[in-house]
C-alpha positions in Angstrom: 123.4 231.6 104.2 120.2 231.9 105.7 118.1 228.9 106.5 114.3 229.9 106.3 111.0 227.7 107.0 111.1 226.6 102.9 114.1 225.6 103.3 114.4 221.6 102.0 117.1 220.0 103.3 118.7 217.1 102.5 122.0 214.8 104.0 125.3 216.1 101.9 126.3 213.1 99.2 129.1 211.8 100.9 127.0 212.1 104.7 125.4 208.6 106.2 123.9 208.0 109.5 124.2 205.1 111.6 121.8 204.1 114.8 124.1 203.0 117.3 123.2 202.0 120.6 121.4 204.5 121.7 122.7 207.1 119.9 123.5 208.0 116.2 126.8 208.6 114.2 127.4 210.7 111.0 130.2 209.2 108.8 131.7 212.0 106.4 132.9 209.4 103.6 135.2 211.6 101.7 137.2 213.2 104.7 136.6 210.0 107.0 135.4 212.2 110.1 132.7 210.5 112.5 130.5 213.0 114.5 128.1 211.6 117.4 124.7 213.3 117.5 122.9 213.9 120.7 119.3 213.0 120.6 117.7 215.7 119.3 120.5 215.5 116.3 119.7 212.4 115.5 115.4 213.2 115.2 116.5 216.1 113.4 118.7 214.2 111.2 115.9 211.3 110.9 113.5 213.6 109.3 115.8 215.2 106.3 115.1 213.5 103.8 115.7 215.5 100.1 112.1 216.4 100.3 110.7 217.8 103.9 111.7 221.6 104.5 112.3 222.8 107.8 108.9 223.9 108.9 107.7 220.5 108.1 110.4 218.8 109.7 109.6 221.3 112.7 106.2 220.2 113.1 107.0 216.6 113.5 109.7 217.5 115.9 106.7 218.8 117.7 104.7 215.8 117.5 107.6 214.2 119.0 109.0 216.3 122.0 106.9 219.0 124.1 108.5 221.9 123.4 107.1 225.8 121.9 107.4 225.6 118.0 108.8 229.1 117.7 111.6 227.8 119.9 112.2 224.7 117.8 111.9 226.7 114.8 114.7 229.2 115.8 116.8 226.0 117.1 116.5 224.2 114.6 117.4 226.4 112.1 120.7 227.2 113.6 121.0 223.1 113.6 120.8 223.0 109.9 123.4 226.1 109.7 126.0 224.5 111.7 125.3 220.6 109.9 125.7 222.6 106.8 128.9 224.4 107.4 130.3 221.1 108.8 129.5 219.5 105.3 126.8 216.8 106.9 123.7 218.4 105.2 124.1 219.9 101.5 123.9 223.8 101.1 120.3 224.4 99.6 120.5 224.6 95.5 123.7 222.7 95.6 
């Protein structure tokens, strides 16, 4: 599955995320596995929201840490593979 700017993404139905601390936790309710996300996790994971794609999602990334879009773009992308595989953020069309 390939994870393209248009992509919209959106948390998985049985994902939440927690603020803790200063950190952030994803709770997988039906399996009951709790994965920690390191800061840039947890702004990614702030901005899905059923609605945003990834290029939009991208650019407020960008507002938020100084770093080359193209890079983000490419990093986050393989981000939103991996959260998807895990079963934190839905497959698209699903």
């Amino acid at each position: 599955m390939e994870i393209v700017s248009g992509t919209v993404l959106r948390l998985a139905e049985d994902a939440s995320v927690q603020h803790v601390g200063d950190g952030a936790v994803v709770l997988l309710a039906r399996s009951g596995q709790l994965y920690t996300c390191n800061g840039t996790t947890e702004a990614f994971l702030d901005k899905v929201d059923g609605a945003r794609n990834l290029d939009q999602i991208v650019d407020l990334l960008c507002e938020e840490f100084e770093v080359d879009k193209g890079t983000l773009d490419q990093d986050m992308a393989a981000l939103a593979t991996d959260l998807i595989s895990e079963g934190i953020l839905a497959a698209p069309g699903a």
